[in-house]
Biotite code that builds the C-alpha atoms (Angstrom):
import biotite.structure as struc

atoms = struc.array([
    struc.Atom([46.579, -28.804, -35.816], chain_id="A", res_id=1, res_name="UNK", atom_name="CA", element="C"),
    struc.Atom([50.099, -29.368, -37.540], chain_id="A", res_id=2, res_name="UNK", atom_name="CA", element="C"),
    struc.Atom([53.302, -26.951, -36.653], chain_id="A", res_id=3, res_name="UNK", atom_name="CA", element="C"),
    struc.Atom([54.958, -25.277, -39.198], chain_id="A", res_id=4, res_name="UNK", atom_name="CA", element="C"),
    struc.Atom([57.855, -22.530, -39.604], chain_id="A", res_id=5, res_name="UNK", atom_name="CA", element="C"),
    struc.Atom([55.102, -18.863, -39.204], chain_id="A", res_id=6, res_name="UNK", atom_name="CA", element="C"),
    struc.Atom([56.194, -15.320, -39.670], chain_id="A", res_id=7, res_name="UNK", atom_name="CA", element="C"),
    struc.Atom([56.156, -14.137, -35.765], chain_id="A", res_id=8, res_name="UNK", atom_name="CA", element="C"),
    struc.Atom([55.043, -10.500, -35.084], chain_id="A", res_id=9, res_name="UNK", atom_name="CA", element="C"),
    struc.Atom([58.355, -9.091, -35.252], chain_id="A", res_id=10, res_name="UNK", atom_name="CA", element="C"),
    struc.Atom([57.897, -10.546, -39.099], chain_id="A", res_id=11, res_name="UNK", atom_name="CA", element="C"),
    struc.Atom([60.689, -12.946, -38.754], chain_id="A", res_id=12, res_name="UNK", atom_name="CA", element="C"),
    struc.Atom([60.117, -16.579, -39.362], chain_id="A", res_id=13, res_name="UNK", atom_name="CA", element="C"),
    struc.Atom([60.857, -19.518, -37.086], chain_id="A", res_id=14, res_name="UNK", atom_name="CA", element="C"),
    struc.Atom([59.833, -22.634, -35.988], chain_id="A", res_id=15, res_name="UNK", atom_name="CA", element="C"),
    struc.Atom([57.220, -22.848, -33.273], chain_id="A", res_id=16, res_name="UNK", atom_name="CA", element="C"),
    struc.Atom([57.170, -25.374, -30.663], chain_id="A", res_id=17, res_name="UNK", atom_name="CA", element="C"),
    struc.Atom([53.679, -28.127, -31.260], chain_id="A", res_id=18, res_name="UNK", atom_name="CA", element="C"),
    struc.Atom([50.781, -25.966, -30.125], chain_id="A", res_id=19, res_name="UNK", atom_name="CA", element="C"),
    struc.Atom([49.713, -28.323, -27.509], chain_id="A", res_id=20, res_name="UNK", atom_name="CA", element="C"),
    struc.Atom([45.890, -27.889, -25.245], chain_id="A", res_id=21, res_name="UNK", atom_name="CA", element="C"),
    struc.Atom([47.555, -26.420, -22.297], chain_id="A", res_id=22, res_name="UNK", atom_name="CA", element="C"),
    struc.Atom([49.496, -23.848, -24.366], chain_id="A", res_id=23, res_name="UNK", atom_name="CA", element="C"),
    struc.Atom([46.387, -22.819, -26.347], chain_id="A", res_id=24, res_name="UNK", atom_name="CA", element="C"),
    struc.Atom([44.596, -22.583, -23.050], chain_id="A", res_id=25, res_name="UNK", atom_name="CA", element="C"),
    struc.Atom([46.869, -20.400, -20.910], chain_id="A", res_id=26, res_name="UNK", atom_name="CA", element="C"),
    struc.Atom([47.440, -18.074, -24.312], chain_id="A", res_id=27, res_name="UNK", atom_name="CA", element="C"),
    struc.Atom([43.170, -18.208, -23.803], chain_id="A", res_id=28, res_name="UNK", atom_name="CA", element="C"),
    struc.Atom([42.730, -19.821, -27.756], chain_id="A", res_id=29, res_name="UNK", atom_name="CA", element="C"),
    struc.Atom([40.469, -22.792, -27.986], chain_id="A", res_id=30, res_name="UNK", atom_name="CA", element="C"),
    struc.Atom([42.294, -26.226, -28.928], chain_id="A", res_id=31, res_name="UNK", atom_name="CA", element="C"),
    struc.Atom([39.939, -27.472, -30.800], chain_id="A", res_id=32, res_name="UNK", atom_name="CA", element="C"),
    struc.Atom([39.637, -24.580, -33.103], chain_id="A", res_id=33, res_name="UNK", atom_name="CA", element="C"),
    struc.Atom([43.233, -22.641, -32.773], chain_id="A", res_id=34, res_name="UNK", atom_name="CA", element="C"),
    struc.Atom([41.018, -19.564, -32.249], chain_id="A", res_id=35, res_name="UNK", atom_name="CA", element="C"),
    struc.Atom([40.766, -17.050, -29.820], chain_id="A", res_id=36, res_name="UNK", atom_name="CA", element="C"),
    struc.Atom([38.348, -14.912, -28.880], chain_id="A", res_id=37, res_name="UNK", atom_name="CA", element="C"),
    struc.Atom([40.494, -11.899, -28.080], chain_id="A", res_id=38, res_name="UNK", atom_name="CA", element="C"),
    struc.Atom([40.037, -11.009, -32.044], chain_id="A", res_id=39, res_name="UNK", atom_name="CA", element="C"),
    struc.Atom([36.079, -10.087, -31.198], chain_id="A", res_id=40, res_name="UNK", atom_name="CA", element="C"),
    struc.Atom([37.432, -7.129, -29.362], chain_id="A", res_id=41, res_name="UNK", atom_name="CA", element="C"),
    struc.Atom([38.200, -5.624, -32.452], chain_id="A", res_id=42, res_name="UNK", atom_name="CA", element="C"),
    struc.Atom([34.533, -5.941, -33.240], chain_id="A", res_id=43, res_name="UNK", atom_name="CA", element="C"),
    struc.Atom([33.160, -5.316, -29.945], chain_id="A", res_id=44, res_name="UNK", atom_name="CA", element="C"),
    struc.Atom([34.814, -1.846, -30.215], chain_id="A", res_id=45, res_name="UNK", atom_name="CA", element="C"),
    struc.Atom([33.195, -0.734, -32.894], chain_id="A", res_id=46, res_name="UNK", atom_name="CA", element="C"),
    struc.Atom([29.928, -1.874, -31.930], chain_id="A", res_id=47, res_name="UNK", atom_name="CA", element="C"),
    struc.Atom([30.842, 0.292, -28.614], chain_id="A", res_id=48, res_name="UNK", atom_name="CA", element="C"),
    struc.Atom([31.378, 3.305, -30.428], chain_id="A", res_id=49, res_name="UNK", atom_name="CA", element="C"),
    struc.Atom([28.040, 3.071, -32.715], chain_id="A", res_id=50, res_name="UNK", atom_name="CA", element="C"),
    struc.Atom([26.709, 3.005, -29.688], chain_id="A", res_id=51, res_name="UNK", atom_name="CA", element="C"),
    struc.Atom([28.528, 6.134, -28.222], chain_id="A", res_id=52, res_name="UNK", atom_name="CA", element="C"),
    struc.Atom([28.055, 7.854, -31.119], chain_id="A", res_id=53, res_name="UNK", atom_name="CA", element="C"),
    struc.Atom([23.697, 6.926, -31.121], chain_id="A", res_id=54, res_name="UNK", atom_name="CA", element="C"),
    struc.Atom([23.731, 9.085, -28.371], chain_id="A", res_id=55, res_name="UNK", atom_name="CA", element="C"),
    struc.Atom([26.625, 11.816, -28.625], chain_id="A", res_id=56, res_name="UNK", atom_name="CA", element="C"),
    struc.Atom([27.309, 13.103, -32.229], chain_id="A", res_id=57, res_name="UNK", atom_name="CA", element="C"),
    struc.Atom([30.605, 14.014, -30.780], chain_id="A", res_id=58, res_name="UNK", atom_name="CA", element="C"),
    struc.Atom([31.876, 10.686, -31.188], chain_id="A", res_id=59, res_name="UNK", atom_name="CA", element="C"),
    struc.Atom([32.323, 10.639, -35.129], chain_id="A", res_id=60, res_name="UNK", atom_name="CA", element="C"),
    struc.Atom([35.564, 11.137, -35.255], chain_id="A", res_id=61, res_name="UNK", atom_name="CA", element="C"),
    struc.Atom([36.235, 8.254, -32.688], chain_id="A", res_id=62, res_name="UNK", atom_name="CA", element="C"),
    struc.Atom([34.296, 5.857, -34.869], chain_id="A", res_id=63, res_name="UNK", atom_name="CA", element="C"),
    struc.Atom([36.058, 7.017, -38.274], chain_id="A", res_id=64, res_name="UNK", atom_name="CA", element="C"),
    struc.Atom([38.885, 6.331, -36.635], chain_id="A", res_id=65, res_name="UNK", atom_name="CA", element="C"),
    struc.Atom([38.097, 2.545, -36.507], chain_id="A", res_id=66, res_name="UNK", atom_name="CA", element="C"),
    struc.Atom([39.875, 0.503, -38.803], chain_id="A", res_id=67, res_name="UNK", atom_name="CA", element="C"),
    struc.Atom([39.787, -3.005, -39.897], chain_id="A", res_id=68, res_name="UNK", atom_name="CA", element="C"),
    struc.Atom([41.945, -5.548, -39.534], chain_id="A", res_id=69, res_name="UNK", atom_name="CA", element="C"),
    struc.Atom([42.691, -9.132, -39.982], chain_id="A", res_id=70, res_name="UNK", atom_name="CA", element="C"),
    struc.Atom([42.728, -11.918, -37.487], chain_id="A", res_id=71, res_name="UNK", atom_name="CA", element="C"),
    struc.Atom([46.360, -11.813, -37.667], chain_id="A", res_id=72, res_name="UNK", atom_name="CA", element="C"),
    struc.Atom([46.938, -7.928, -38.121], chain_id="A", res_id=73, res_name="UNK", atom_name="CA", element="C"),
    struc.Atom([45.185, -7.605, -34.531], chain_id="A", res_id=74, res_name="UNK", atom_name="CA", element="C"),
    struc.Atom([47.062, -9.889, -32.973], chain_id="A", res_id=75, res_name="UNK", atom_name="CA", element="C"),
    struc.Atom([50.460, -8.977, -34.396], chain_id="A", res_id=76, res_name="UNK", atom_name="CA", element="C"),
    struc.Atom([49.521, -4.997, -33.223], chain_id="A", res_id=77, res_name="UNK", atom_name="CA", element="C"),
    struc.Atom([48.572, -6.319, -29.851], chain_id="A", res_id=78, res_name="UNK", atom_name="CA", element="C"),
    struc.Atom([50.931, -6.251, -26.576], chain_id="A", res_id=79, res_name="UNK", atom_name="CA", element="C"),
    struc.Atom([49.715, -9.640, -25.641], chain_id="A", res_id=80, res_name="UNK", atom_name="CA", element="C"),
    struc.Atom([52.514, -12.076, -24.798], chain_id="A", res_id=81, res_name="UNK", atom_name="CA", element="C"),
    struc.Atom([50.576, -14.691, -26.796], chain_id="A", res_id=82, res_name="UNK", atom_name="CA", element="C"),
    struc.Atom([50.381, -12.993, -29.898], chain_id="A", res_id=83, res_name="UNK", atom_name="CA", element="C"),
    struc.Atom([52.889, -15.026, -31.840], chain_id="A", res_id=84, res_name="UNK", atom_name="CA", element="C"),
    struc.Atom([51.007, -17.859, -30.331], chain_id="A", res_id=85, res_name="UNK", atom_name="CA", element="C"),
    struc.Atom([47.700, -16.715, -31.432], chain_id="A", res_id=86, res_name="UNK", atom_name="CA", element="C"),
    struc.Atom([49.020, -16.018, -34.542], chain_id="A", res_id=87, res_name="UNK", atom_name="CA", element="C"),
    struc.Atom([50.901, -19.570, -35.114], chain_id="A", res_id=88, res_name="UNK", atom_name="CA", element="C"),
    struc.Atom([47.487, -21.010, -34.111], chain_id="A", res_id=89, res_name="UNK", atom_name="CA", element="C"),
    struc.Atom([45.465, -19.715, -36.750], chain_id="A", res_id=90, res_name="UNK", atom_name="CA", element="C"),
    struc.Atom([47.868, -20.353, -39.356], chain_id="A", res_id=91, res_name="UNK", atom_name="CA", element="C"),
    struc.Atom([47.589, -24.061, -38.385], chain_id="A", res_id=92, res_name="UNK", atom_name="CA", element="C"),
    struc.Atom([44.034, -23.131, -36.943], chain_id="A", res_id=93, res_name="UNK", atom_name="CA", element="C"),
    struc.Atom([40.914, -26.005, -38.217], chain_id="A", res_id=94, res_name="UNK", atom_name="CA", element="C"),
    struc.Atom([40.179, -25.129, -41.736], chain_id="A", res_id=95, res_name="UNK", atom_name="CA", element="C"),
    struc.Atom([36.606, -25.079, -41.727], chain_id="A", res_id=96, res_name="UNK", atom_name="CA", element="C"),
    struc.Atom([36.439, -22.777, -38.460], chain_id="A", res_id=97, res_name="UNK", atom_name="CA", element="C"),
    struc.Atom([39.018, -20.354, -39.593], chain_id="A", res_id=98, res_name="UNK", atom_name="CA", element="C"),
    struc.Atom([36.969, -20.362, -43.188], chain_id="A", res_id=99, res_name="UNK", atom_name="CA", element="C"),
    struc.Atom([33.681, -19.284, -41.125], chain_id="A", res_id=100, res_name="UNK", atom_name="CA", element="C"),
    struc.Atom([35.338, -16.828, -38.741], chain_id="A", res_id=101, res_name="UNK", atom_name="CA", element="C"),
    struc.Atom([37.125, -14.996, -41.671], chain_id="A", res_id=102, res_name="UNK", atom_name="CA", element="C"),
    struc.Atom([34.033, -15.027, -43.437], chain_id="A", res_id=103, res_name="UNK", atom_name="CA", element="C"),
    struc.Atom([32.242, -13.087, -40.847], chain_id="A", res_id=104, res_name="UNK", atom_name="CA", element="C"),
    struc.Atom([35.267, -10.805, -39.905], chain_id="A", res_id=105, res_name="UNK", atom_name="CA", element="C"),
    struc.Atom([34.889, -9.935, -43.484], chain_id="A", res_id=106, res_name="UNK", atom_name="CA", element="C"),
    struc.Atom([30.901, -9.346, -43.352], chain_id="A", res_id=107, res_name="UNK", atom_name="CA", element="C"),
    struc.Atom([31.198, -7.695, -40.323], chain_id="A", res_id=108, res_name="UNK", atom_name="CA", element="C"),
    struc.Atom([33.811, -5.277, -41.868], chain_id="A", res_id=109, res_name="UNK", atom_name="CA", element="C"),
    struc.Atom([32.162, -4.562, -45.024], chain_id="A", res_id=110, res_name="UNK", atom_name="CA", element="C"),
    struc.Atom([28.929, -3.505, -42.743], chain_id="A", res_id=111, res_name="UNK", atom_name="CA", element="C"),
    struc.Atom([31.610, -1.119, -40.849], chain_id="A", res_id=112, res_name="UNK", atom_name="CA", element="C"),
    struc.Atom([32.765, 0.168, -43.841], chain_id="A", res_id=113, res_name="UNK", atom_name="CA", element="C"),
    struc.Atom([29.813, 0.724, -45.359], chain_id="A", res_id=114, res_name="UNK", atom_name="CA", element="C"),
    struc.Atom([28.519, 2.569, -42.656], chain_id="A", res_id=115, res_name="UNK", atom_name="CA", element="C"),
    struc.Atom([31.367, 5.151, -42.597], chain_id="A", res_id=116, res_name="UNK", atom_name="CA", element="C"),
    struc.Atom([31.337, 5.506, -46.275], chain_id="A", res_id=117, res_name="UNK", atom_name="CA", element="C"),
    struc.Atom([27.520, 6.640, -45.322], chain_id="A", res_id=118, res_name="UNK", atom_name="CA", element="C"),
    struc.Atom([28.276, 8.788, -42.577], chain_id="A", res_id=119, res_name="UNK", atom_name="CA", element="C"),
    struc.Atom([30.747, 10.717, -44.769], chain_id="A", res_id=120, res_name="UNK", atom_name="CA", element="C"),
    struc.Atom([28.032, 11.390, -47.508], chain_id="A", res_id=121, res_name="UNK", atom_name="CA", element="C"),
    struc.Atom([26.132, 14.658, -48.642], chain_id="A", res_id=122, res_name="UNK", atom_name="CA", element="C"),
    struc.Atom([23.790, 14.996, -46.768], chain_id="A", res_id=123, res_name="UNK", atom_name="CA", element="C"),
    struc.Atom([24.399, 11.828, -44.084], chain_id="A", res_id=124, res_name="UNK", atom_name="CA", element="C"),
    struc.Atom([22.050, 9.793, -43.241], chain_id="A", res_id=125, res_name="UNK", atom_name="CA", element="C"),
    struc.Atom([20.249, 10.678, -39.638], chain_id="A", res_id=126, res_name="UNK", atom_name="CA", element="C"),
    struc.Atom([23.219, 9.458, -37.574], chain_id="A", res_id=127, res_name="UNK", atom_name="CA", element="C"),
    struc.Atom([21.709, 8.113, -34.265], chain_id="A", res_id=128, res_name="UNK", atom_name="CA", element="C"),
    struc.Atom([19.640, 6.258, -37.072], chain_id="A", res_id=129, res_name="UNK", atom_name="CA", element="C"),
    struc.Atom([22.447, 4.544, -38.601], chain_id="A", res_id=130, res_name="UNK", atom_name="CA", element="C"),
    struc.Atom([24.224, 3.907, -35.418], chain_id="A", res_id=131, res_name="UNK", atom_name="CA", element="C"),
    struc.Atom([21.977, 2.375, -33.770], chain_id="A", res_id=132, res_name="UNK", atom_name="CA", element="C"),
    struc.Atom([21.113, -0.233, -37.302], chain_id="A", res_id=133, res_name="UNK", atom_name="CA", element="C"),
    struc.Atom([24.867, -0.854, -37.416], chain_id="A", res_id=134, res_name="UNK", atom_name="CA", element="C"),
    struc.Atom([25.073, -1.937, -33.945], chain_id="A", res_id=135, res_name="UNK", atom_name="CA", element="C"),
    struc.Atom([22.127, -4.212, -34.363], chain_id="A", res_id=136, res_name="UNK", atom_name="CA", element="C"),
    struc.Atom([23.595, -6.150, -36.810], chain_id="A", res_id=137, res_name="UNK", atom_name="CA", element="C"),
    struc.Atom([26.558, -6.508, -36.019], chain_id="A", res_id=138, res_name="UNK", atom_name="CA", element="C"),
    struc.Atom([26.339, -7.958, -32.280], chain_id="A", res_id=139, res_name="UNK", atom_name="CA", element="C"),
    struc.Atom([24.657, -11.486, -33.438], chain_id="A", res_id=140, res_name="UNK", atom_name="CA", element="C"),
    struc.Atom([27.464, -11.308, -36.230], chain_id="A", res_id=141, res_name="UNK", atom_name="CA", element="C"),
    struc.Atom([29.806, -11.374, -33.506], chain_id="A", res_id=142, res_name="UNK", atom_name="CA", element="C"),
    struc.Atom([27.983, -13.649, -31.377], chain_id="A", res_id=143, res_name="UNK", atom_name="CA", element="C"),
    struc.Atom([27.954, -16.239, -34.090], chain_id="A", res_id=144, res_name="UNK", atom_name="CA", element="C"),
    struc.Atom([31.378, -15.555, -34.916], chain_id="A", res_id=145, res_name="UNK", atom_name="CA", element="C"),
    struc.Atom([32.273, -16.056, -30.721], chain_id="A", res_id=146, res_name="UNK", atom_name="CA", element="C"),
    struc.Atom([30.275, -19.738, -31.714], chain_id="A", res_id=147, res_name="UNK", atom_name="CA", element="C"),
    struc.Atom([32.766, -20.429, -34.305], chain_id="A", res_id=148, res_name="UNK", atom_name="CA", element="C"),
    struc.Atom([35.929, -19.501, -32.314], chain_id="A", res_id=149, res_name="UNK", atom_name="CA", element="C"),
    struc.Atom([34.667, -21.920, -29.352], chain_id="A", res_id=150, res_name="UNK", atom_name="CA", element="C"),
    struc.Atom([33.722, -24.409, -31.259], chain_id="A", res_id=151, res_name="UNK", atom_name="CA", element="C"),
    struc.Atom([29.444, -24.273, -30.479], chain_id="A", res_id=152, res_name="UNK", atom_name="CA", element="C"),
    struc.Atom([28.613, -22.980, -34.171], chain_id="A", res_id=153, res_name="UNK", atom_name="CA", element="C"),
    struc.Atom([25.723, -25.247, -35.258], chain_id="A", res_id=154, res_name="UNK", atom_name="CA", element="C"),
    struc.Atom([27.103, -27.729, -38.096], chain_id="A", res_id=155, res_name="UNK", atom_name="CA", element="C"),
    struc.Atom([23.777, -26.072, -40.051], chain_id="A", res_id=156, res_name="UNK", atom_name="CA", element="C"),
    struc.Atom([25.022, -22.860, -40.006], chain_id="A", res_id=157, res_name="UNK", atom_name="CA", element="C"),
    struc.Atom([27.966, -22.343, -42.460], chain_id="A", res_id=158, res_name="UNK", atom_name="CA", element="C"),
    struc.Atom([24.632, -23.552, -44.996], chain_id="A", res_id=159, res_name="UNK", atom_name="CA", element="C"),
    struc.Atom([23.300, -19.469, -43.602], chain_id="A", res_id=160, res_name="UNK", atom_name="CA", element="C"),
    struc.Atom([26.835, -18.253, -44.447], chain_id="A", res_id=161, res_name="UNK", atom_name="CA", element="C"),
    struc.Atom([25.643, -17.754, -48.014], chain_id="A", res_id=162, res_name="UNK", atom_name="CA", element="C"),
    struc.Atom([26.797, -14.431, -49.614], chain_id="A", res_id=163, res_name="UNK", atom_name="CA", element="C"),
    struc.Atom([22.870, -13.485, -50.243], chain_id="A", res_id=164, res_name="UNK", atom_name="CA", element="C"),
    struc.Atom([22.547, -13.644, -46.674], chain_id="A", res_id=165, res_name="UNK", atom_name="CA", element="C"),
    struc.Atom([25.724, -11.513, -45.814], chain_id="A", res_id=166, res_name="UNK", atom_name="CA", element="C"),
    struc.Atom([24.657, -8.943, -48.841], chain_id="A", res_id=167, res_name="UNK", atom_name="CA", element="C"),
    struc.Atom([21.406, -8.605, -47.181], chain_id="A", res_id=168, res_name="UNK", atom_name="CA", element="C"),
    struc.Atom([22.317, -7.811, -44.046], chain_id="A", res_id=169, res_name="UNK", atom_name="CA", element="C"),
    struc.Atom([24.438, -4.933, -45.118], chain_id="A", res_id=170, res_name="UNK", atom_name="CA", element="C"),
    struc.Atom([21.783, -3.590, -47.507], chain_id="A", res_id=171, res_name="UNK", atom_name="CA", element="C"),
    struc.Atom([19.514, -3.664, -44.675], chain_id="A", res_id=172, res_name="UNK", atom_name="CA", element="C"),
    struc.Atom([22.142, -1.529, -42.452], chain_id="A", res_id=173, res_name="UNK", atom_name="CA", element="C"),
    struc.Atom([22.156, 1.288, -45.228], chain_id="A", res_id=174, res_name="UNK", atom_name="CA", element="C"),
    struc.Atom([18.768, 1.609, -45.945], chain_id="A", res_id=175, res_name="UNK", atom_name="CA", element="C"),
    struc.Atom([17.378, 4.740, -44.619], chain_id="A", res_id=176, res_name="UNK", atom_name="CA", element="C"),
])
Protein backbone atom coordinates (compact mmCIF):
# COMPACT_ATOMS: atom_id res chain seq x y z
CA UNK A 1 0.00 0.00 0.00
CA UNK A 2 1.49 3.56 -0.87
CA UNK A 3 0.62 6.85 1.44
CA UNK A 4 -0.76 9.67 -0.02
CA UNK A 5 -2.29 13.21 1.11
CA UNK A 6 -6.57 11.68 1.83
CA UNK A 7 -9.49 13.85 2.67
CA UNK A 8 -9.88 12.86 6.61
CA UNK A 9 -13.49 12.71 7.99
CA UNK A 10 -13.59 16.14 9.07
CA UNK A 11 -13.12 16.59 4.98
CA UNK A 12 -9.85 18.27 5.32
CA UNK A 13 -6.85 16.90 3.59
CA UNK A 14 -3.49 15.94 5.05
CA UNK A 15 -0.82 13.74 4.93
CA UNK A 16 -1.09 10.43 6.72
CA UNK A 17 1.67 8.78 8.41
CA UNK A 18 2.80 5.04 6.20
CA UNK A 19 -0.03 2.70 7.13
CA UNK A 20 2.20 0.18 8.61
CA UNK A 21 0.81 -3.87 9.87
CA UNK A 22 0.61 -2.94 13.43
CA UNK A 23 -1.40 0.25 12.73
CA UNK A 24 -3.83 -1.58 10.41
CA UNK A 25 -4.11 -4.21 13.08
CA UNK A 26 -4.89 -2.25 16.25
CA UNK A 27 -7.42 0.08 13.90
CA UNK A 28 -8.76 -3.95 13.26
CA UNK A 29 -8.16 -3.50 9.03
CA UNK A 30 -6.32 -6.32 7.41
CA UNK A 31 -2.68 -5.38 6.02
CA UNK A 32 -2.74 -7.23 3.35
CA UNK A 33 -5.91 -5.89 1.96
CA UNK A 34 -6.30 -2.21 3.72
CA UNK A 35 -9.83 -3.46 4.52
CA UNK A 36 -11.78 -3.76 7.41
CA UNK A 37 -14.45 -5.62 8.28
CA UNK A 38 -16.27 -3.08 10.41
CA UNK A 39 -17.96 -1.90 6.88
CA UNK A 40 -20.10 -5.46 6.93
CA UNK A 41 -21.98 -3.99 9.80
CA UNK A 42 -23.63 -1.83 7.56
CA UNK A 43 -24.82 -4.95 5.82
CA UNK A 44 -25.30 -7.10 8.70
CA UNK A 45 -27.91 -4.51 9.85
CA UNK A 46 -30.00 -4.74 7.28
CA UNK A 47 -29.98 -8.32 7.02
CA UNK A 48 -31.03 -7.97 10.94
CA UNK A 49 -33.91 -6.00 10.24
CA UNK A 50 -35.33 -8.30 7.22
CA UNK A 51 -35.21 -10.52 9.67
CA UNK A 52 -37.14 -8.46 12.37
CA UNK A 53 -39.41 -7.42 10.06
CA UNK A 54 -40.15 -11.59 8.69
CA UNK A 55 -41.62 -11.85 11.86
CA UNK A 56 -43.10 -8.37 13.13
CA UNK A 57 -44.67 -6.18 10.33
CA UNK A 58 -44.04 -3.44 12.75
CA UNK A 59 -40.61 -3.14 11.76
CA UNK A 60 -41.11 -1.44 8.21
CA UNK A 61 -40.40 1.65 9.05
CA UNK A 62 -37.06 0.55 10.78
CA UNK A 63 -35.97 -1.16 7.59
CA UNK A 64 -37.00 1.89 5.21
CA UNK A 65 -35.05 3.68 7.25
CA UNK A 66 -31.85 1.82 6.10
CA UNK A 67 -29.75 3.58 3.84
CA UNK A 68 -26.78 2.84 1.81
CA UNK A 69 -23.60 3.91 1.97
CA UNK A 70 -20.13 3.67 0.73
CA UNK A 71 -17.13 2.06 2.26
CA UNK A 72 -15.93 5.40 3.04
CA UNK A 73 -19.35 7.21 3.87
CA UNK A 74 -19.64 4.54 6.84
CA UNK A 75 -16.59 5.03 8.11
CA UNK A 76 -16.43 8.82 7.90
CA UNK A 77 -20.20 8.75 9.88
CA UNK A 78 -18.73 6.39 12.39
CA UNK A 79 -17.34 7.43 16.03
CA UNK A 80 -14.52 5.03 15.63
CA UNK A 81 -11.12 6.55 16.43
CA UNK A 82 -9.80 4.71 13.35
CA UNK A 83 -11.98 6.07 10.91
CA UNK A 84 -9.56 8.37 9.17
CA UNK A 85 -7.39 5.35 9.29
CA UNK A 86 -9.84 3.09 7.76
CA UNK A 87 -10.55 5.51 5.41
CA UNK A 88 -6.73 6.35 4.35
CA UNK A 89 -6.48 2.53 4.01
CA UNK A 90 -8.87 1.98 1.43
CA UNK A 91 -7.88 4.81 -0.56
CA UNK A 92 -4.42 3.15 -0.78
CA UNK A 93 -6.31 -0.24 -0.08
CA UNK A 94 -5.06 -3.45 -2.86
CA UNK A 95 -6.76 -2.68 -6.05
CA UNK A 96 -8.11 -5.87 -6.93
CA UNK A 97 -9.69 -6.44 -3.29
CA UNK A 98 -11.16 -3.04 -3.01
CA UNK A 99 -12.55 -3.68 -6.85
CA UNK A 100 -14.36 -6.99 -5.47
CA UNK A 101 -15.57 -5.59 -2.15
CA UNK A 102 -17.12 -2.47 -3.89
CA UNK A 103 -18.54 -4.66 -6.31
CA UNK A 104 -20.50 -6.56 -3.82
CA UNK A 105 -21.31 -3.50 -1.54
CA UNK A 106 -22.88 -2.39 -4.70
CA UNK A 107 -24.86 -5.83 -5.42
CA UNK A 108 -25.71 -6.09 -2.07
CA UNK A 109 -27.24 -2.53 -2.16
CA UNK A 110 -29.06 -2.74 -5.29
CA UNK A 111 -30.80 -6.09 -3.70
CA UNK A 112 -31.66 -3.62 -0.59
CA UNK A 113 -32.95 -1.21 -2.71
CA UNK A 114 -34.81 -3.18 -4.70
CA UNK A 115 -36.48 -4.70 -2.00
CA UNK A 116 -37.79 -1.41 -0.50
CA UNK A 117 -38.79 -0.11 -3.81
CA UNK A 118 -41.05 -3.52 -3.57
CA UNK A 119 -42.24 -3.12 -0.23
CA UNK A 120 -43.49 0.39 -1.09
CA UNK A 121 -45.59 -0.94 -4.12
CA UNK A 122 -49.47 -1.30 -4.72
CA UNK A 123 -50.30 -3.93 -3.48
CA UNK A 124 -46.70 -5.20 -1.74
CA UNK A 125 -45.55 -8.19 -2.13
CA UNK A 126 -46.37 -10.74 1.01
CA UNK A 127 -43.80 -9.13 3.32
CA UNK A 128 -42.53 -11.98 5.62
CA UNK A 129 -42.10 -13.44 1.98
CA UNK A 130 -39.78 -10.92 0.78
CA UNK A 131 -37.98 -10.57 3.99
CA UNK A 132 -37.10 -13.58 4.52
CA UNK A 133 -35.67 -13.95 0.30
CA UNK A 134 -33.75 -10.73 0.96
CA UNK A 135 -32.06 -12.02 3.92
CA UNK A 136 -31.14 -15.18 2.15
CA UNK A 137 -29.27 -13.62 -0.30
CA UNK A 138 -27.72 -11.34 1.08
CA UNK A 139 -25.80 -13.20 4.07
CA UNK A 140 -23.40 -15.36 1.58
CA UNK A 141 -23.04 -11.86 -0.25
CA UNK A 142 -21.63 -10.69 2.85
CA UNK A 143 -19.84 -13.70 3.71
CA UNK A 144 -17.98 -13.58 0.46
CA UNK A 145 -17.50 -10.04 0.75
CA UNK A 146 -15.96 -10.78 4.72
CA UNK A 147 -13.50 -13.32 2.26
CA UNK A 148 -12.43 -10.43 0.29
CA UNK A 149 -11.76 -7.98 3.19
CA UNK A 150 -9.48 -10.81 4.93
CA UNK A 151 -7.90 -11.75 2.22
CA UNK A 152 -9.44 -15.80 1.91
CA UNK A 153 -11.59 -14.94 -1.35
CA UNK A 154 -10.77 -17.83 -3.73
CA UNK A 155 -8.51 -16.38 -6.71
CA UNK A 156 -11.59 -18.22 -8.89
CA UNK A 157 -14.06 -16.18 -7.62
CA UNK A 158 -13.90 -12.57 -9.01
CA UNK A 159 -14.47 -15.06 -12.54
CA UNK A 160 -18.44 -15.53 -10.43
CA UNK A 161 -18.41 -11.72 -9.97
CA UNK A 162 -19.94 -11.45 -13.43
CA UNK A 163 -22.84 -8.91 -13.68
CA UNK A 164 -25.25 -11.94 -14.99
CA UNK A 165 -24.58 -13.47 -11.81
CA UNK A 166 -25.21 -10.28 -9.61
CA UNK A 167 -28.49 -9.48 -11.95
CA UNK A 168 -29.69 -12.84 -11.14
CA UNK A 169 -29.52 -12.84 -7.79
CA UNK A 170 -31.57 -9.74 -7.43
CA UNK A 171 -34.19 -10.93 -9.93
CA UNK A 172 -34.45 -13.93 -7.90
CA UNK A 173 -35.04 -11.69 -4.58
CA UNK A 174 -38.10 -9.92 -6.34
CA UNK A 175 -39.76 -12.62 -7.77
CA UNK A 176 -42.89 -13.40 -6.01
Amino acid sequence: MTTRPIRTATGQHEAQPPLDPVRLAEAHINPLTGLATDYLNHFNEAIMLLELLSVDPDCLEDFMSWRPMSYTEHFAASNSKHRDIAIAAYAAAEPVARTRLDLLADTMTQVLSATREALQTDPPPPTRDLATKTAAWLKPLVARAGAVINGTDPADSAAGAGDGELQAAIDAVMER
